[in-house]
Every structure is written in C-alpha cells, then in structure tokens.
N, C-alpha and C positions, 0 to 999 in steps of 0.2 A: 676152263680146264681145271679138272682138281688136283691135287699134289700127286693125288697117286698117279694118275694119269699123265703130270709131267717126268715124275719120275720111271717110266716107263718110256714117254719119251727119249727122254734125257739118255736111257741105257741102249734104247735101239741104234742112237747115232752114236753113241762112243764118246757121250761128254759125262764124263764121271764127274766133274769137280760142280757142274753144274746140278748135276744127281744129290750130291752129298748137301748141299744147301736147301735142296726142298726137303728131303729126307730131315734137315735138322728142322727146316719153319714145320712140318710136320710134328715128329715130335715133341715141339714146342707147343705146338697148339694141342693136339691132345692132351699135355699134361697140362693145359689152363682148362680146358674143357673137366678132367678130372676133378681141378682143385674147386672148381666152381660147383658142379655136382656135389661135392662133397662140404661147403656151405651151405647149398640148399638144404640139404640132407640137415644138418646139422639147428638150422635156422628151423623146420619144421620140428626137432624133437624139444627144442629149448625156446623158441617163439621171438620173434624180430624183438622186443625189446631187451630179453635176457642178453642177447648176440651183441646187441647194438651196445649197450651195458660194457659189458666183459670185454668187447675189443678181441671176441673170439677169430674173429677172419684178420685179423692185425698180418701185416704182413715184416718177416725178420730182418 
C-alpha cells in the first residue's frame, strides 16, 4: 500500500491522527527525494570529484 493510498484509508475510517503521520512520512520523503535530485543534478554540472572535494552535499 502506498502513503497516498493509506492516507486515503486512513480518512475513509475516521482515523485522522493516523492520517496525519503518513501525510508527514510522506512529505518527508519527497523532500529527501528532492534534495537528492538536486545532488545529482549538481554532481553532473560540476563532476563527482569537484562535489566530493568541496563537501558540496555536506549536510547542516
């Protein structure tokens, strides 16, 4: 079952609190999805040793 699909679930029975926790693992994972895209992305314009180098994907 995938998130959206439990959260769907989740709203046809009336369990919100259960709703709201896929809803966050959800957009918790698209924004890793995001951030990772956008490494790629990064790592093809500057090339894995520059990246690797620079400590560009360093996390805060």
């Amino acid at each position: 079952m995938s998130c959206k699909e439990a959260i769907k679930y989740f709203e046809s029975v009336g369990d919100y609190v259960s709703r709201e926790v896929v809803v966050d693992i959800l957009e918790a994972t698209e924004a890793h999805i995001d951030w990772i895209e956008s490494q790629i992305e990064l790592i093809g314009k500057v090339g894995i040793q520059n990246y690797i180098q620079s400590g560009m994907g360093g996390v805060d």
